[in-house]
gemmi code that builds the backbone of each chain (N, CA, C; Angstrom):
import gemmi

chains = {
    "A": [
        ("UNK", (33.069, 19.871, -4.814), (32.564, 18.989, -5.875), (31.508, 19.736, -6.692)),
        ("UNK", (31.561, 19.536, -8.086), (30.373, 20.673, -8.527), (29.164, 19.401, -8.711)),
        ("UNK", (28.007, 20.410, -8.994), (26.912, 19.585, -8.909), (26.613, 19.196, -10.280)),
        ("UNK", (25.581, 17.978, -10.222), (26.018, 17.436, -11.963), (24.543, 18.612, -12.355)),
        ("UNK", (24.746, 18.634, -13.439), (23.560, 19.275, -14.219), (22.681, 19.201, -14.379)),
        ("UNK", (21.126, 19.342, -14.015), (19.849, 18.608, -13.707), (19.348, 19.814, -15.186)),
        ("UNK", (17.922, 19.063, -15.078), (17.005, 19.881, -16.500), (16.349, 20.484, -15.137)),
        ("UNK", (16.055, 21.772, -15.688), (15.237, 22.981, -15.358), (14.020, 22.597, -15.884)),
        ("UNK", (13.341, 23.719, -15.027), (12.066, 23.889, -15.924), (11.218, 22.986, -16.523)),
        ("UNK", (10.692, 22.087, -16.089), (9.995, 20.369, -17.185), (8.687, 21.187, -17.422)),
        ("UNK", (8.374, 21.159, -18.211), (6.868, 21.372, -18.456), (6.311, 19.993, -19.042)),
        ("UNK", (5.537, 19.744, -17.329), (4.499, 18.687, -17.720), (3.531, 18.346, -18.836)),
        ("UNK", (3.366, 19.353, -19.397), (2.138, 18.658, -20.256), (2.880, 18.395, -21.949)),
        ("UNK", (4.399, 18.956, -21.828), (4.797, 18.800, -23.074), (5.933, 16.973, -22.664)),
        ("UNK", (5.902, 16.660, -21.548), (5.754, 14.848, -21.735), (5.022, 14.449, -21.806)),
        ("UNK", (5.560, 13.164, -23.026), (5.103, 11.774, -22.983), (5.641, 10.853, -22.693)),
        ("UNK", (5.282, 10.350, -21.809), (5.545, 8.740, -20.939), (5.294, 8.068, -21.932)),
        ("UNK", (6.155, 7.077, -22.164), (5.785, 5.791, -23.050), (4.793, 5.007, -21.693)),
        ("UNK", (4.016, 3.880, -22.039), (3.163, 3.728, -21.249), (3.907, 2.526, -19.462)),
        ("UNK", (5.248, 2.046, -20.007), (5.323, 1.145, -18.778), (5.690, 2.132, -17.493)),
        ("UNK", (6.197, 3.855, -18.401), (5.948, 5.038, -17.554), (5.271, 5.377, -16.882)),
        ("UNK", (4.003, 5.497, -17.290), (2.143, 5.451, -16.960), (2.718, 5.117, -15.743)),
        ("UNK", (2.712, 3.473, -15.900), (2.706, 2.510, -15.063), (3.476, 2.774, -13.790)),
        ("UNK", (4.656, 2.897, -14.456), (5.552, 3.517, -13.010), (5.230, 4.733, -12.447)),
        ("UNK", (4.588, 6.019, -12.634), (4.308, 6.851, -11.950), (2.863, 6.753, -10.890)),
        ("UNK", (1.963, 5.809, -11.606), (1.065, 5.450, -11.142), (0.814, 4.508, -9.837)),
        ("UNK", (1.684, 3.561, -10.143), (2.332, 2.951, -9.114), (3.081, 3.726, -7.909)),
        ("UNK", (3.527, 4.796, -8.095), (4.069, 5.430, -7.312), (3.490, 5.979, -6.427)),
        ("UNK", (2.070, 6.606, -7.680), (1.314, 7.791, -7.008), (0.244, 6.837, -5.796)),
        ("UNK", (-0.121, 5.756, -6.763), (-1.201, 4.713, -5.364), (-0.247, 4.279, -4.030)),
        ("UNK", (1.282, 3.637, -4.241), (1.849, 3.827, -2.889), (1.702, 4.596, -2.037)),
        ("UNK", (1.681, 5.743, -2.631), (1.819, 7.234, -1.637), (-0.111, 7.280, -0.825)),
        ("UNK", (-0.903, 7.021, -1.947), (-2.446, 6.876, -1.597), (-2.028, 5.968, -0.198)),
        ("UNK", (-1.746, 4.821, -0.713), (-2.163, 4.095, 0.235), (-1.353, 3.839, 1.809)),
        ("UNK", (-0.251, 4.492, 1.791), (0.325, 5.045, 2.630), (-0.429, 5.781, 3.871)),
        ("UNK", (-1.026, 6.913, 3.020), (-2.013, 7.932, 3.733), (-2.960, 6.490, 4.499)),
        ("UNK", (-3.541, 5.548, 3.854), (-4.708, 4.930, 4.331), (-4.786, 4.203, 4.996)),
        ("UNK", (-3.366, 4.181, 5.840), (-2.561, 3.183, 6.895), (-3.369, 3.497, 8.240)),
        ("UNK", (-2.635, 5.301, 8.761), (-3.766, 5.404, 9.982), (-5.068, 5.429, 9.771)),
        ("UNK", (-5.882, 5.541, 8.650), (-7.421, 5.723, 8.739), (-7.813, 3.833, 8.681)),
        ("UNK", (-7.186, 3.338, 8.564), (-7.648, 1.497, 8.349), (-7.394, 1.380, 9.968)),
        ("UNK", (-6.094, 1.446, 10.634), (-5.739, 1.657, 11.650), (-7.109, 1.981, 12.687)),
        ("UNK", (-7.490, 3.157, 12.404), (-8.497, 3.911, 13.171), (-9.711, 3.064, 13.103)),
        ("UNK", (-9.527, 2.836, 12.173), (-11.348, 1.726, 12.244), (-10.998, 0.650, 12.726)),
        ("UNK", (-10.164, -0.101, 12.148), (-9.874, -1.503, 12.966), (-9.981, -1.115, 14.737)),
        ("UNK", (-8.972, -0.064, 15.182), (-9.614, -0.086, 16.512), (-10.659, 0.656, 16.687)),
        ("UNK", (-11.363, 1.362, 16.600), (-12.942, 1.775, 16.610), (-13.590, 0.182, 16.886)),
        ("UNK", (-13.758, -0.438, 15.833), (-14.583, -1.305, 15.715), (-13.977, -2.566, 16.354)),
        ("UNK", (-13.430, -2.493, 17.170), (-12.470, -3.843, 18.057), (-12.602, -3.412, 19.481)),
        ("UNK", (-13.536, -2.155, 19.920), (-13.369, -1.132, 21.200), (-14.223, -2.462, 22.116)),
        ("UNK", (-15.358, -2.259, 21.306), (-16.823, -2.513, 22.156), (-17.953, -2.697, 21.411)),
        ("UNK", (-18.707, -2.734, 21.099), (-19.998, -3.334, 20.549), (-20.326, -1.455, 19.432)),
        ("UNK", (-20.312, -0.594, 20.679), (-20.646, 1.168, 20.247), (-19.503, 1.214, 18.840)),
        ("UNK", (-18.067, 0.801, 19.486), (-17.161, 1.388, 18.606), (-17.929, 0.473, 17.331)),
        ("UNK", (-17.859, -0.941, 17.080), (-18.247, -1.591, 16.349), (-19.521, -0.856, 15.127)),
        ("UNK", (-20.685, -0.422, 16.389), (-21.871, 0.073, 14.963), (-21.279, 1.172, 14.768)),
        ("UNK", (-20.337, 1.975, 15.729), (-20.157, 3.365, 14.810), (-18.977, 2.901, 13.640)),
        ("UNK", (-18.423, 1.976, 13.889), (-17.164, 1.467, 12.354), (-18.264, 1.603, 10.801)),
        ("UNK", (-19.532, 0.606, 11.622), (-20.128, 0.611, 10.293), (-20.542, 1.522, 9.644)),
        ("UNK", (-21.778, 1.989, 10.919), (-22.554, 3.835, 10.262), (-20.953, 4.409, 9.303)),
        ("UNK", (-19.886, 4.473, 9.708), (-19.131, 5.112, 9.019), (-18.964, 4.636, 7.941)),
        ("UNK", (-18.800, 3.625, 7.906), (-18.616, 2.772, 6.505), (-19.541, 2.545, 5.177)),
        ("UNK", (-20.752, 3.219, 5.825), (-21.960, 3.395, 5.133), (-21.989, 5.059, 4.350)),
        ("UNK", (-21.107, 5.729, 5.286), (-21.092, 7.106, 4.657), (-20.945, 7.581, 3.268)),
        ("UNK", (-21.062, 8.714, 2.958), (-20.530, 8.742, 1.225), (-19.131, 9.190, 1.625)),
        ("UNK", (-18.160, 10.304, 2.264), (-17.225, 10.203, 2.204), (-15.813, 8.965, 2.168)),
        ("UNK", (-16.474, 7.952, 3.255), (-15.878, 6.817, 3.222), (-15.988, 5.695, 1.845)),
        ("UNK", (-17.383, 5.836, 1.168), (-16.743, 5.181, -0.310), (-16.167, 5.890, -0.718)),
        ("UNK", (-16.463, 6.799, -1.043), (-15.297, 8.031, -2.434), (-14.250, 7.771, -2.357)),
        ("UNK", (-13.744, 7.623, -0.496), (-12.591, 7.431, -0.014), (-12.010, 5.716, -0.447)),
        ("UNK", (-12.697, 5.106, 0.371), (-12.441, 3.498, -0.306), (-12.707, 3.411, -1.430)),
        ("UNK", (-13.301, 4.089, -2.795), (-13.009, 3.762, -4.513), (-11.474, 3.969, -4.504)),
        ("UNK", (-10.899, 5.034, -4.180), (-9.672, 5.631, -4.786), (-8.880, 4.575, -4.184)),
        ("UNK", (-9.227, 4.328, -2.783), (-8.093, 3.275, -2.182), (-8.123, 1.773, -3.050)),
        ("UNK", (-9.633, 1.598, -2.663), (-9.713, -0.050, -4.170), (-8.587, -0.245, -5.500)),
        ("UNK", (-8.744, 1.287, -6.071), (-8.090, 1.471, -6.984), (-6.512, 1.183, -6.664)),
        ("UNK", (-6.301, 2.060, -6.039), (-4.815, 2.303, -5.405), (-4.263, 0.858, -4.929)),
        ("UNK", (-4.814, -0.051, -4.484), (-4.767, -1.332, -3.911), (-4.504, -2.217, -4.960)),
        ("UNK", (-5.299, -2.161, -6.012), (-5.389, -2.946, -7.319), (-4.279, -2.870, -8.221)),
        ("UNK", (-4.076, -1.560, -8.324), (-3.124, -0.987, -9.708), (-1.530, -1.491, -8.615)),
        ("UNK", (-1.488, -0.799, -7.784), (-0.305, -0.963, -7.007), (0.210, -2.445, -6.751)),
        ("UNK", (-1.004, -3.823, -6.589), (-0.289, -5.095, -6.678), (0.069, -5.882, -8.177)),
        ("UNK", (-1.321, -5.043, -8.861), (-1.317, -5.728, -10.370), (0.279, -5.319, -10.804)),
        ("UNK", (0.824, -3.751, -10.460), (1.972, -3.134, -11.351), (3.142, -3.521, -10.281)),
        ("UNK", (3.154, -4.303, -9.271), (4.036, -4.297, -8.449), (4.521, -5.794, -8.852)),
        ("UNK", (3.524, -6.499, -9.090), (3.657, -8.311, -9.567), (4.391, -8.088, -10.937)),
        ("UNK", (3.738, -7.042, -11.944), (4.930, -7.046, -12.748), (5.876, -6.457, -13.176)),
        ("UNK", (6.452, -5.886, -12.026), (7.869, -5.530, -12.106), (8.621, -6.660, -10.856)),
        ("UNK", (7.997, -7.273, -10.323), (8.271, -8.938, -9.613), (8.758, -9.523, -10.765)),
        ("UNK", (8.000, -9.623, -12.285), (8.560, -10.101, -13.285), (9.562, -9.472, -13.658)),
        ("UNK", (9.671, -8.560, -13.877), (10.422, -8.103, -14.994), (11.698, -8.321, -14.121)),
        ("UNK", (12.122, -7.981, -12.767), (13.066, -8.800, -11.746), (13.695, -10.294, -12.269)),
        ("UNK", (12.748, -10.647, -12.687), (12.930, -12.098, -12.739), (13.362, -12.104, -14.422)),
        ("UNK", (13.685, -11.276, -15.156), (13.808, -10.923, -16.595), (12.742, -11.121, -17.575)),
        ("UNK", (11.346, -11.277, -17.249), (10.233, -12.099, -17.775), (9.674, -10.451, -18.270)),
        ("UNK", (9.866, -10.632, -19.762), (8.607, -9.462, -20.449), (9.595, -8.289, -20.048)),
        ("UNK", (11.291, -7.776, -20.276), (11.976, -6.850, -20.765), (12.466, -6.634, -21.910)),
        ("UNK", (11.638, -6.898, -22.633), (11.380, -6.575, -24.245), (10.844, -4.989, -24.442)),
        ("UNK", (11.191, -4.453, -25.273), (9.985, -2.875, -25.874), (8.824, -3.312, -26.388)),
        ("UNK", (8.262, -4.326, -26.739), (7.028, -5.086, -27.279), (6.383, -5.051, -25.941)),
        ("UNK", (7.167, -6.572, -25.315), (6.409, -7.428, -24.136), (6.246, -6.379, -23.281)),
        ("UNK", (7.360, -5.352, -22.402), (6.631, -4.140, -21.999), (5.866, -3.631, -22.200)),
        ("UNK", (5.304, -2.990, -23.294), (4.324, -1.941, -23.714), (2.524, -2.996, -23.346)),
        ("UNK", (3.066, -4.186, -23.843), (2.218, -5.049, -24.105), (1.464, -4.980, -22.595)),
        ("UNK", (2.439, -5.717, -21.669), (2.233, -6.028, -20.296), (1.648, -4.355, -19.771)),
        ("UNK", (2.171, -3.471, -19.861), (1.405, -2.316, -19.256), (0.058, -2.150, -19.898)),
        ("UNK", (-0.218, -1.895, -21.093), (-1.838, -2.206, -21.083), (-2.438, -3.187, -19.907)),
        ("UNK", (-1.552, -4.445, -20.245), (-2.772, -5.729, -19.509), (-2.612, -5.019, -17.388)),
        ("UNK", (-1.809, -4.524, -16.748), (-2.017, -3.856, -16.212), (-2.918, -2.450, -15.941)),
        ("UNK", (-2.927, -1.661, -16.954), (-3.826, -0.454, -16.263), (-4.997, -0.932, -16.879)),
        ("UNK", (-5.349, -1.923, -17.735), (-6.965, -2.295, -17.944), (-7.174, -3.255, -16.582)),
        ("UNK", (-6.045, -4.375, -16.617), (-7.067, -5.234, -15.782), (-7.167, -4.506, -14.241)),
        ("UNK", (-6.425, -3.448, -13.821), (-6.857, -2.867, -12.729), (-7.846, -2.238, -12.718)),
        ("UNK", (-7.968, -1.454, -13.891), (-9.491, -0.540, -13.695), (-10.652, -1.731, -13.998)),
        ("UNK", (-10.582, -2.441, -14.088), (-11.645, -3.571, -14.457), (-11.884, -4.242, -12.748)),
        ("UNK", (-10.699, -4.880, -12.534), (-10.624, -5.183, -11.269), (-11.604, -4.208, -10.060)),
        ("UNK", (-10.979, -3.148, -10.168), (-11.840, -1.881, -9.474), (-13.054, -1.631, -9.583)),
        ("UNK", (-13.344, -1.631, -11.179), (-14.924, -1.631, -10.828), (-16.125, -2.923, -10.448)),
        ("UNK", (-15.074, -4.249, -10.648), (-15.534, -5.217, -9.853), (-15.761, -4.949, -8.384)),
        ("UNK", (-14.749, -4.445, -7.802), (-14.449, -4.250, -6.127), (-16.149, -3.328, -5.659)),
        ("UNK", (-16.160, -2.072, -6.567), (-16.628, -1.232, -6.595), (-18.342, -1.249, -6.582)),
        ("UNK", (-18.445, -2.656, -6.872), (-20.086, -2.998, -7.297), (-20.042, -3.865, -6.042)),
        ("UNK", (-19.207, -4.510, -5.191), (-19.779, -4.524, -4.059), (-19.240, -3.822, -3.020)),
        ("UNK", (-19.206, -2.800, -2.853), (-19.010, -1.913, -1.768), (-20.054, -0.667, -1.919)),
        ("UNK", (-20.555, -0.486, -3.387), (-22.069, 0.845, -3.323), (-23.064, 0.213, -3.331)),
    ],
    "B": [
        ("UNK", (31.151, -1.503, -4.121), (29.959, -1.169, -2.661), (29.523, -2.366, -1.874)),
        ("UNK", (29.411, -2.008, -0.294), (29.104, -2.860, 0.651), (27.360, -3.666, -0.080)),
        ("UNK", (26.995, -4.608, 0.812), (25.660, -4.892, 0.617), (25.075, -3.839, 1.155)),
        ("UNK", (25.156, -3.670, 2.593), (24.172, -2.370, 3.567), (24.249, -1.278, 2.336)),
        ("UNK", (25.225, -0.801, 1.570), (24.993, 0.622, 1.315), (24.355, 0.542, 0.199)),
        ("UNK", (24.695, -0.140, -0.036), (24.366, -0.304, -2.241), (22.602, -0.437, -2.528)),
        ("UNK", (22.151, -1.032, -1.199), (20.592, -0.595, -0.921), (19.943, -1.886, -1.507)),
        ("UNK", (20.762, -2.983, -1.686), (20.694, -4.603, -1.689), (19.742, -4.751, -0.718)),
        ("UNK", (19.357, -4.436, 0.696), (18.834, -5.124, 1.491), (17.506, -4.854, 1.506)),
        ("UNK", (17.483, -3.235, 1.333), (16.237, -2.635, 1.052), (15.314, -3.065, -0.175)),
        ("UNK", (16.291, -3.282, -1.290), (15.324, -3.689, -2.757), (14.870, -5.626, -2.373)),
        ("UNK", (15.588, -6.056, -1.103), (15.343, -7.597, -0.961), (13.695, -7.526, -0.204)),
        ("UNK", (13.850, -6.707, 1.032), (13.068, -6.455, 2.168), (12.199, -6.337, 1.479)),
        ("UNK", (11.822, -5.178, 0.440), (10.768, -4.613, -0.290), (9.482, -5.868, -1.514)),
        ("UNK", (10.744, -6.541, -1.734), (9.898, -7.861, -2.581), (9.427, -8.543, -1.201)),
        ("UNK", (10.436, -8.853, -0.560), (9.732, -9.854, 0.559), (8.370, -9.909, 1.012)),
        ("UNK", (8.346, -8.135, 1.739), (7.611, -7.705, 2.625), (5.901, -7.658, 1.308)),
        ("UNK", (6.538, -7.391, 0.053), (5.430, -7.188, -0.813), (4.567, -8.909, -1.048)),
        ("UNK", (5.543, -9.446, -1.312), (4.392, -11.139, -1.302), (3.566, -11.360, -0.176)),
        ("UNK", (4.581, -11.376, 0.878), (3.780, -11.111, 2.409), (2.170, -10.239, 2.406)),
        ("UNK", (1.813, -8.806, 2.123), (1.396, -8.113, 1.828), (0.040, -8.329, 0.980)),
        ("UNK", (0.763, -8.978, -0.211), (-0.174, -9.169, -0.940), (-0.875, -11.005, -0.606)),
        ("UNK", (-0.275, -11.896, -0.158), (-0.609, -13.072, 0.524), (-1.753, -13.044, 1.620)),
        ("UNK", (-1.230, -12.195, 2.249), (-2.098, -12.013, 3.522), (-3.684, -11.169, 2.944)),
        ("UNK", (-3.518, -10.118, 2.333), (-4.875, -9.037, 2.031), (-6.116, -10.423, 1.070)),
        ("UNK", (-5.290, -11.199, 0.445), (-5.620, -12.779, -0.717), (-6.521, -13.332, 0.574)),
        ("UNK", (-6.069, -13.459, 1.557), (-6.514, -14.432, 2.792), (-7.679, -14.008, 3.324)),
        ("UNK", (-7.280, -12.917, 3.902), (-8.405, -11.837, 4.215), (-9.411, -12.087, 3.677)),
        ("UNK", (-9.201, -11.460, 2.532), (-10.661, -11.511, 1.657), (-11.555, -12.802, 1.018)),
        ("UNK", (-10.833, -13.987, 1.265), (-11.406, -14.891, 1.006), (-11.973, -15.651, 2.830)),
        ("UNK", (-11.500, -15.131, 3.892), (-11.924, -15.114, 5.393), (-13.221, -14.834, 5.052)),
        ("UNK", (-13.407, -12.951, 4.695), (-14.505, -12.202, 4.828), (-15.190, -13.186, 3.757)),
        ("UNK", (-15.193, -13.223, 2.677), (-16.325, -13.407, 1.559), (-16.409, -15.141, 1.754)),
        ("UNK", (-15.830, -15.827, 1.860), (-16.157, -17.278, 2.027), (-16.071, -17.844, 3.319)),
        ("UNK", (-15.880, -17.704, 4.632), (-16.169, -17.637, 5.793), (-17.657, -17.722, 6.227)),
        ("UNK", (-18.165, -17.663, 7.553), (-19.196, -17.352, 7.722), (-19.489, -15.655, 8.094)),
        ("UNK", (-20.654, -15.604, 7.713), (-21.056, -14.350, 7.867), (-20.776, -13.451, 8.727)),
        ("UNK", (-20.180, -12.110, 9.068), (-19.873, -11.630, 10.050), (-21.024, -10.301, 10.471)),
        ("UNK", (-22.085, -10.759, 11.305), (-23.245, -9.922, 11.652), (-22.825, -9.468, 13.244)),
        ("UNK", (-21.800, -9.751, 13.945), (-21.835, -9.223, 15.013), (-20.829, -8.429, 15.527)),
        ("UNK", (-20.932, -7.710, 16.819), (-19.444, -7.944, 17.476), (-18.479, -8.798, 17.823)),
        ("UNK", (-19.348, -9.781, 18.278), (-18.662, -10.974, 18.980), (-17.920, -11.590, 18.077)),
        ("UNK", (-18.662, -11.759, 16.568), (-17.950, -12.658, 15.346), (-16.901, -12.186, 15.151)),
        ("UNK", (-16.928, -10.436, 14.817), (-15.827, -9.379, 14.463), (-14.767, -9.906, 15.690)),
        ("UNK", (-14.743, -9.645, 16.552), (-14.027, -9.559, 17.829), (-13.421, -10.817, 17.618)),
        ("UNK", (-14.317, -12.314, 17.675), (-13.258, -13.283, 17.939), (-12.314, -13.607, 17.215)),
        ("UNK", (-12.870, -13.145, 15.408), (-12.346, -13.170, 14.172), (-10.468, -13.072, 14.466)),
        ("UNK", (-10.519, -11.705, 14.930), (-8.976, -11.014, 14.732), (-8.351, -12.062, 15.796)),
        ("UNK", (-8.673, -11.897, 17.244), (-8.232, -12.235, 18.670), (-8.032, -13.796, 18.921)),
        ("UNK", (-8.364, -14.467, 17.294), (-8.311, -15.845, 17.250), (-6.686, -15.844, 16.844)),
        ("UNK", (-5.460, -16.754, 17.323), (-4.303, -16.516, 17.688), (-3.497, -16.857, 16.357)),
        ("UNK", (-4.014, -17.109, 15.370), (-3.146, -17.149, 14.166), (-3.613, -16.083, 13.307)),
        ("UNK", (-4.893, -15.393, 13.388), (-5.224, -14.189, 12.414), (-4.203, -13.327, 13.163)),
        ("UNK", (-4.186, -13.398, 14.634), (-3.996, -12.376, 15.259), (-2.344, -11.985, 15.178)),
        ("UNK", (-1.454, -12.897, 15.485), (-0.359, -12.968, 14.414), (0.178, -12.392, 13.040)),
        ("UNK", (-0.350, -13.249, 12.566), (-0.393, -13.381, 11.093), (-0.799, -11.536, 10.533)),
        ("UNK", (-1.494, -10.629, 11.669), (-1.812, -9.711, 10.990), (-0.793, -8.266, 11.932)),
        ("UNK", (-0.573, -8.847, 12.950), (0.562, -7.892, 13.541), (1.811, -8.097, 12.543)),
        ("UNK", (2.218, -9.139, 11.602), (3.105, -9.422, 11.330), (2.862, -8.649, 10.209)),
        ("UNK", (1.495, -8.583, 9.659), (1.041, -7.968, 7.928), (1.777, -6.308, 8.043)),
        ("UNK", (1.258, -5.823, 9.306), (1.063, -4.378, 9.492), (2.830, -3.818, 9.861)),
        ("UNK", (3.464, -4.825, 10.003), (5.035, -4.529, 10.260), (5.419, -4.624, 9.157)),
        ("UNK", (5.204, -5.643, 8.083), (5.710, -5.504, 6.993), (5.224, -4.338, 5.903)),
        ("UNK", (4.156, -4.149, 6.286), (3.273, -2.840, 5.666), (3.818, -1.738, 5.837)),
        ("UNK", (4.210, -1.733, 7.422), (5.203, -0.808, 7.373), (6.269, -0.524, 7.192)),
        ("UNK", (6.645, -1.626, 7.118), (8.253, -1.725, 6.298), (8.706, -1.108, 5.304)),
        ("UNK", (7.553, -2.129, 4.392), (6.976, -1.260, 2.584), (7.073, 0.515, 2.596)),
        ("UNK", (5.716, 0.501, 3.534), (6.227, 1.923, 3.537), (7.067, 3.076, 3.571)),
        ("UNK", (7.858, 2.321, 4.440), (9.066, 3.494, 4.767), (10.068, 2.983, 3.612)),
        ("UNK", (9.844, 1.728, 3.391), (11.093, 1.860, 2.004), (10.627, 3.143, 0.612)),
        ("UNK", (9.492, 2.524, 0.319), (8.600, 3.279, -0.763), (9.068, 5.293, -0.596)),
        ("UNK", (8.132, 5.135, 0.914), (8.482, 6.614, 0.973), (9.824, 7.622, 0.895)),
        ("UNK", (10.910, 6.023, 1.085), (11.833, 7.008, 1.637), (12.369, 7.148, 0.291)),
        ("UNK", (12.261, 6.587, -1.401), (12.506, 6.449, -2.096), (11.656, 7.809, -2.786)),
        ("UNK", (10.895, 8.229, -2.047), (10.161, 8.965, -3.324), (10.434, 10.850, -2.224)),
        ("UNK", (11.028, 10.530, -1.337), (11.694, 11.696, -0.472), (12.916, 12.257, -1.081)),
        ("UNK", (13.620, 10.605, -1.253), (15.071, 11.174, -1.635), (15.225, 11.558, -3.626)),
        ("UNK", (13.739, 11.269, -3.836), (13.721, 11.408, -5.374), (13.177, 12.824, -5.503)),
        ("UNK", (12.855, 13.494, -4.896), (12.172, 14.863, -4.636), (12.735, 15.725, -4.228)),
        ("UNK", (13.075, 15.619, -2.771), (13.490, 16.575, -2.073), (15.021, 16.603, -1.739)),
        ("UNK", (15.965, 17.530, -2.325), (17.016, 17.571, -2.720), (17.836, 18.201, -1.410)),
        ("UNK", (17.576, 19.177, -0.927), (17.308, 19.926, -0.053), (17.713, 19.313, 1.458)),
        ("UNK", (19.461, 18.958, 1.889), (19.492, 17.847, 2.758), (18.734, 18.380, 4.088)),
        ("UNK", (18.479, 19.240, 4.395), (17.655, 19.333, 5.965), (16.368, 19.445, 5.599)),
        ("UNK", (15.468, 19.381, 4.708), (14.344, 19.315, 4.829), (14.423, 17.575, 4.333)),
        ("UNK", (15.557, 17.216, 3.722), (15.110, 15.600, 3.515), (15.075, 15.155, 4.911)),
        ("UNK", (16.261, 15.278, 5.786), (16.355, 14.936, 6.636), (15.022, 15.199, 8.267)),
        ("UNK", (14.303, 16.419, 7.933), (13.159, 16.748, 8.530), (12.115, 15.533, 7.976)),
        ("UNK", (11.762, 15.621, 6.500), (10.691, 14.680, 6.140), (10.716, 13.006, 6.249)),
        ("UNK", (11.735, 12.841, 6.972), (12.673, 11.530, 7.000), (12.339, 10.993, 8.542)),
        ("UNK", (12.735, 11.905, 9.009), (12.462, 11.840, 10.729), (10.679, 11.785, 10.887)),
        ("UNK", (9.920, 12.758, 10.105), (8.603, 12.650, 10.456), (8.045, 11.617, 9.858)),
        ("UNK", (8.294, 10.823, 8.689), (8.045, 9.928, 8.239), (8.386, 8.707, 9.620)),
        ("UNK", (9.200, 8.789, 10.066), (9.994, 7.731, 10.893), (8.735, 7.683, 12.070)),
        ("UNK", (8.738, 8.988, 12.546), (7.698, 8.555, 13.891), (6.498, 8.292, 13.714)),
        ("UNK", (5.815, 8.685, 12.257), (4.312, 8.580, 11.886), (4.707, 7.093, 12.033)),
        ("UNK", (5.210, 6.297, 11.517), (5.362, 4.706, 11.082), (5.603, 4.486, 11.914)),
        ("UNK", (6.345, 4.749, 12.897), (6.774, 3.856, 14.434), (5.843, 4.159, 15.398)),
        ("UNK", (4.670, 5.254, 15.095), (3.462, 5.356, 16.011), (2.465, 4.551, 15.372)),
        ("UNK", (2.491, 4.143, 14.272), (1.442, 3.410, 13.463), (1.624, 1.875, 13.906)),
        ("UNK", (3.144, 1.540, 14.134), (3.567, 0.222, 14.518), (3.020, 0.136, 15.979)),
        ("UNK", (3.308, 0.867, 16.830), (2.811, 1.256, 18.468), (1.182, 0.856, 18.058)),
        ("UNK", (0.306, 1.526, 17.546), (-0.959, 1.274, 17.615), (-1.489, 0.041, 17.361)),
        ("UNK", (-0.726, -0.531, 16.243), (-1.752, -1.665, 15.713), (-1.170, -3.395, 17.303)),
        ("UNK", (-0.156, -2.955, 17.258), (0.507, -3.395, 18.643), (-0.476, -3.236, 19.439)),
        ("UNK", (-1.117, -2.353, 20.151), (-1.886, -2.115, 21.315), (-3.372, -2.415, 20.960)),
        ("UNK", (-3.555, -2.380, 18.894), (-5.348, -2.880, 18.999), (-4.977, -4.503, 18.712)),
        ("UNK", (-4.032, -4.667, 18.334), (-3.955, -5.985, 18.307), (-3.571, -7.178, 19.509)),
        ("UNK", (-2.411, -6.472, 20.633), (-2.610, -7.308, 22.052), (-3.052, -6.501, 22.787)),
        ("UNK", (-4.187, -6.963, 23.682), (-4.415, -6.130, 24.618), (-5.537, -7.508, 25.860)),
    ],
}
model = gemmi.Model(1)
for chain_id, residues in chains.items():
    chain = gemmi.Chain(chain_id)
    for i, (resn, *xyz) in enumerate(residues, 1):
        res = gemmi.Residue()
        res.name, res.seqid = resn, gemmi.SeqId(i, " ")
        for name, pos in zip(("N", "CA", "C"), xyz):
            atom = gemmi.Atom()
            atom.name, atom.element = name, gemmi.Element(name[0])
            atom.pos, atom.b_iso = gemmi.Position(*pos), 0.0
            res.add_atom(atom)
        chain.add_residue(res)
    model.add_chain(chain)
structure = gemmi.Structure()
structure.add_model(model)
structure.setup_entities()
């Protein structure tokens, strides 16, 4: 069977994503984030479920700077990934598969997530 | 094409497991922030080990993982072309998630 013909060579910086693109790669890329953040949630939940020790050491950790830096990106990743996941729940449902209502709906996604985030974000520093 | 192959079950599982997902994390956070205060161990401790969180969140972390392995296995077979290294990253994907399922199993009954 021959193989079908793929493009060579993409040079990233000479695409442009129309933006419900954005959306979908972004979405992709926070799945994959939050994937990773399965065993480290994992790890604390039991840390801090051990014994009273595991418990203050969950927190001291949770107080760390690596662990926000770490929980911003995840906040983020958490946010963008349900906000862009609910609407392609719509667009399933045929709601907003227009070239307008798309373009439209991906703005109101990657703003209201980064908005969302830095809500999250003011109480966790 | 069959249902099993055509990947019908997987694109069903994947909405399912996602309301689930996002239902439950909704709950959570309105537990933590409108609940009473959680200053201890004991609060932490009885919190989870109380028999409908405790449920309700073995059930979150199966479907979490569900998600996952659909997600991942979608962005494996969109990448890596290459059938024995798909098939390597496929298998290690498989046991990370079925050791992740094992754990939350063992912090969650015990």
């Amino acid at each position: 069977m021959r193989q079908p013909v793929q493009p060579q060579f993409l040079d990233l910086t000479k695409i442009r994503l129309p933006l419900p693109g954005v959306v979908s790669i972004l979405h992709r890329i926070s799945g994959f984030l939050l994937v990773l953040a399965i065993p480290v949630s994992l790890y604390l939940l039991d840390l801090s479920l051990r014994n009273r020790e595991g418990f203050s050491h969950a927190i001291a950790i949770s107080h760390s700077l690596l662990f926000k830096l770490t929980a911003s990106m995840i906040l983020w990743s958490i946010c963008h990934h349900l906000l862009a996941g609910l609407r392609f729940l719509l667009l399933d449902l045929e709601i907003g598969v227009g070239r307008e209502q798309a373009n439209q709906s991906s703005k109101i996604v990657l703003i209201s997530s980064a908005m969302l985030t830095l809500l999250l974000l003011g109480v966790i520093w | 094409m069959s249902w099993h192959l055509s990947g019908s079950r997987a694109w069903l599982m994947q909405r399912i497991s996602a309301i689930y997902i996002a239902l439950f994390l909704a709950f959570i956070l309105i537990t933590l922030t409108l609940g009473n205060a959680i200053n201890s161990y004991e609060q932490w401790h009885s919190l989870w080990t109380s028999p409908a969180i405790n449920l309700a969140t073995l059930l979150f972390f199966s479907l979490l993982l569900l998600h996952a392995w659909v997600g991942m296995r979608d962005i494996i077979l969109d990448y890596v072309t290459l059938f024995r290294a798909r098939l390597l990253l496929l298998a290690l994907l498989g046991i990370a998630l079925l050791g992740c399922q094992l754990w939350a199993i063992r912090i969650l009954i015990t």
